[in-house]
C-alpha positions in Angstrom: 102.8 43.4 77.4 99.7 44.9 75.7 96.1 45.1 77.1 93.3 43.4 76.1 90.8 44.8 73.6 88.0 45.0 76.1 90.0 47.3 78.4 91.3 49.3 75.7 87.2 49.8 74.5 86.4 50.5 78.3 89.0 53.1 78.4 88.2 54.7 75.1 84.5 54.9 76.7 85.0 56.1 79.9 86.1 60.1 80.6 86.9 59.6 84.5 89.3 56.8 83.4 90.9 58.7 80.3 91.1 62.1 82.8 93.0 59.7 85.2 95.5 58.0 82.9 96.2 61.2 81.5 96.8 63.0 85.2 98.8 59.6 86.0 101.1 59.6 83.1 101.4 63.5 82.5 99.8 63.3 78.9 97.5 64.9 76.8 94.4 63.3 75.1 95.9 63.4 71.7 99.0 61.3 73.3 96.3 59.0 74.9 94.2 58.8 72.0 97.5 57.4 70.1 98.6 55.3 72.7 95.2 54.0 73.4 95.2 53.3 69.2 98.6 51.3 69.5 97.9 49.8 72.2 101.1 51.3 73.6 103.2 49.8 76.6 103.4 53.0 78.0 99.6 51.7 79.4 100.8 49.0 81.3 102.9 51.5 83.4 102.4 50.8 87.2 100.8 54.1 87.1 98.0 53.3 84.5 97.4 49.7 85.3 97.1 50.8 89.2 94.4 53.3 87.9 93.1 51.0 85.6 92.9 48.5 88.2 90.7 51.1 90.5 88.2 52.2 87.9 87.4 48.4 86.5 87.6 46.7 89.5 90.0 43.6 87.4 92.9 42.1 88.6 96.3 42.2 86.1 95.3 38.8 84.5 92.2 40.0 83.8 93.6 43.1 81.8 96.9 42.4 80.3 96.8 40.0 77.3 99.0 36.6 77.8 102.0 36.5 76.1 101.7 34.1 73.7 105.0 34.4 71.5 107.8 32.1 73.0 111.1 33.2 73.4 113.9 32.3 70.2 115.7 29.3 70.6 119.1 29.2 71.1 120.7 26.9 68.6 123.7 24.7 69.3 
């Protein structure tokens, strides 16, 4: 799962929410910096999307991209 784009600008704008992600995943800005630039799955640890959750006031659907890739077929 990724984020969406919007969150991922929020978060790069915001210094309370960065200083919490960081505190919540034990990283250092460079790490989030990278992680916010891949839009790493590290961020949709329970830890980060509970903070994320707090600072934005959204619900999961509202920050996690849908999945839109379907699973490979099995062929017979």
């Amino acid at each position: 799962m990724k984020l969406k784009k919007i969150i991922l600008m929020a978060i790069k704008g915001d210094k309370n929410i960065r200083r919490r992600l960081k505190e919540a995943l034990s990283i250092s800005e460079p790490t989030l910096y990278r992680l916010l630039t891949q839009n790493d799955d590290d961020l949709t640890k329970a830890a980060a999307l509970q903070v994320i959750r707090e600072e934005l006031k959204l619900e999961d659907s509202e920050i996690l991209e849908e999945n839109s890739e379907e699973p490979a077929k099995i062929q017979s």
